[in-house]
C-alpha positions in Angstrom: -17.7 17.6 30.4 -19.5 19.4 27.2 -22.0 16.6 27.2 -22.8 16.9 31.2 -23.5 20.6 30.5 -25.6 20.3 27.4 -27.9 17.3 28.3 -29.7 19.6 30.8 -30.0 22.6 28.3 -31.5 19.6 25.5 -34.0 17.8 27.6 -34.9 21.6 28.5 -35.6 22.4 25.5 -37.2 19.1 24.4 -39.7 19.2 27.2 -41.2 22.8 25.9 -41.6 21.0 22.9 -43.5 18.1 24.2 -46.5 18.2 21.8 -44.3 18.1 18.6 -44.6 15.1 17.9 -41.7 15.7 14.9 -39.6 16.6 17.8 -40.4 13.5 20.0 -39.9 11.0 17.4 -36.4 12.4 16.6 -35.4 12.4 19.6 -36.1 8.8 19.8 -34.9 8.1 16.6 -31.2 9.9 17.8 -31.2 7.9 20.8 -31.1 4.3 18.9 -28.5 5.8 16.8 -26.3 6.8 19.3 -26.9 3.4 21.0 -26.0 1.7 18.3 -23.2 3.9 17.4 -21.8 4.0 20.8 -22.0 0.1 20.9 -20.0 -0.1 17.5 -17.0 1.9 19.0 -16.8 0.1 22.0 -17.2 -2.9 20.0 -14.0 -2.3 17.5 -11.8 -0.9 20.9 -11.9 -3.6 23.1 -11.3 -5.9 19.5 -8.7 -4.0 19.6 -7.7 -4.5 23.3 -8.0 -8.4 22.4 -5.3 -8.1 19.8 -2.7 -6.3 22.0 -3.6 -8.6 24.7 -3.4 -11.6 22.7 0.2 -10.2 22.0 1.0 -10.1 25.2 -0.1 -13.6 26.6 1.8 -14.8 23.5 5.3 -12.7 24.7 4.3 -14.3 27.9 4.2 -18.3 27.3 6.9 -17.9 24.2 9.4 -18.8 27.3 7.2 -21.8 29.2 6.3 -22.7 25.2 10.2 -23.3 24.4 10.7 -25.4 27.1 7.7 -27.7 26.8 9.0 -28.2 23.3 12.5 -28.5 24.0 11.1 -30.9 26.8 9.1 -32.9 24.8 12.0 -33.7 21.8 14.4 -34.8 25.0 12.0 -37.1 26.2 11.2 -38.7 23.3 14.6 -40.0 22.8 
């Protein structure tokens, strides 16, 4: 919500200061970083979501996993 209300009020305020050229290329220089930055999170949460999901498929064939074992030592005798 903050950041739908300040974006306007920045860009604003950016646009007065069109010829500083200072101005311009930190603005650019921001954006990469919060690219980058926004990528990393997203990157190390859905890692994350892997893992517990990982556990889950892994809760979720322990059962079919037992019985293909157990099946496979009955057949071999």
């Amino acid at each position: 919500m903050e950041l739908s209300l300040l974006t306007p009020q920045i860009i604003a305020m950016r646009c007065l200061r069109a010829q500083d050229q200072r101005e311009m290329q930190r603005m650019g220089t921001e954006k990469v970083l919060a690219f980058w930055e926004s990528m990393s999170a997203m990157g190390l949460e859905a890692f994350k979501a892997n893992a517990s999901l990982w556990g889950i498929l892994e809760k979720g064939l322990a059962p079919v996993h037992k019985r293909a074992r157990a099946n496979a030592r009955r057949l071999r005798r």
